[in-house]
N, C-alpha and C positions, 0 to 999 in steps of 0.2 A: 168114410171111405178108407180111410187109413187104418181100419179093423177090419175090414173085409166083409162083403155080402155075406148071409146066410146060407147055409151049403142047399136049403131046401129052395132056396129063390135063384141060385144062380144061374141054373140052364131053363128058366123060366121064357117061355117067348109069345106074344100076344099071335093068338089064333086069329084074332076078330078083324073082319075087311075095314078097312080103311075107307069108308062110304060115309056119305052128307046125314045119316040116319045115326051113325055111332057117333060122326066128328060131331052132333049137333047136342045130340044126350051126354057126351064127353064134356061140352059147354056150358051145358045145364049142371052137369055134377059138379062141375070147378068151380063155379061162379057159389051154388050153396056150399062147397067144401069147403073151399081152396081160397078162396079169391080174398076174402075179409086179412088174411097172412101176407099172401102172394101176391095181391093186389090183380084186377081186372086184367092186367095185361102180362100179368106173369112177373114182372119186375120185383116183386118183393117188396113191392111200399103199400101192401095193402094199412088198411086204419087199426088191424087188431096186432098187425105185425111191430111197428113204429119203435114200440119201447121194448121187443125182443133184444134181447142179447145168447147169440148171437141173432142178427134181423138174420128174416125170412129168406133162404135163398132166391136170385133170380131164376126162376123154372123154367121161365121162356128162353133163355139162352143155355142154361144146363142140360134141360132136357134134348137138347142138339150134340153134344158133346160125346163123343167117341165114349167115355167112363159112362155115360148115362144110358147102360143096357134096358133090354125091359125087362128083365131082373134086378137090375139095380132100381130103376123106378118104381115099381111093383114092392120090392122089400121095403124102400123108404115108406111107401104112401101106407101100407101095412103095417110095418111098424114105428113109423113115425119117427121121431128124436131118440126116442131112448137109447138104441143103440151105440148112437152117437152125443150122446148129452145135450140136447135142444130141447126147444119147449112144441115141435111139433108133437101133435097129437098121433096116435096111433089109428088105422081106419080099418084095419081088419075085424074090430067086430061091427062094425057099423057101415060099413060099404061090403055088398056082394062083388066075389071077382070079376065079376063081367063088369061092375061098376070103375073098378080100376082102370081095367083094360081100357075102356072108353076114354077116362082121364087120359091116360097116358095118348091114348090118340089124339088126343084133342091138344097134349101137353104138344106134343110133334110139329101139330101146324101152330102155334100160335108164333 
């Protein structure tokens, strides 16, 4: 954060409705994506996370946070750590955008 978003992510905003259909595919993609770092509940204690340094941020309470735009989440889950020197992976070759978007929806209510 302290480098600043991406200029191509920053005025990024999730199109996609907020319905039981995305929040539930958003669940499905966190849980194979996300969850093993993040842990099931968002917490960051997931079992692959543990011996991170820095550990896995908490995403269940970040992703609430004023800083945590959907451009801000969106650049992170695409480009992962590097940006910022972590060992999060990068998912933009591996997740289509509509697959983010969903996360991110899903990141919102948990």
């Amino acid at each position: 954060m302290r480098n600043g978003i991406g200029s191509e992510y920053s005025s990024k905003e999730n199109s996609l409705a907020v319905n039981k259909d995305n929040l539930q595919a958003g669940k499905m993609l966190y849980a194979k994506n996300c969850s093993s770092c993040h842990g099931l509940s968002g917490n960051g204690d997931g079992p692959a996370g543990k011996n991170l340094n820095p550990r896995p941020a908490n995403i269940a309470n970040f992703s609430k946070m004023p800083m945590a735009t959907d451009g801000y989440l969106f650049w992170t889950i695409s480009e992962g750590g590097i940006p910022i020197q972590t060992a999060m992976p990068a998912f933009r070759s591996s997740l289509k955008e509509e697959e983010i978007w969903k996360i991110i929806i899903y990141l919102r209510d948990m």
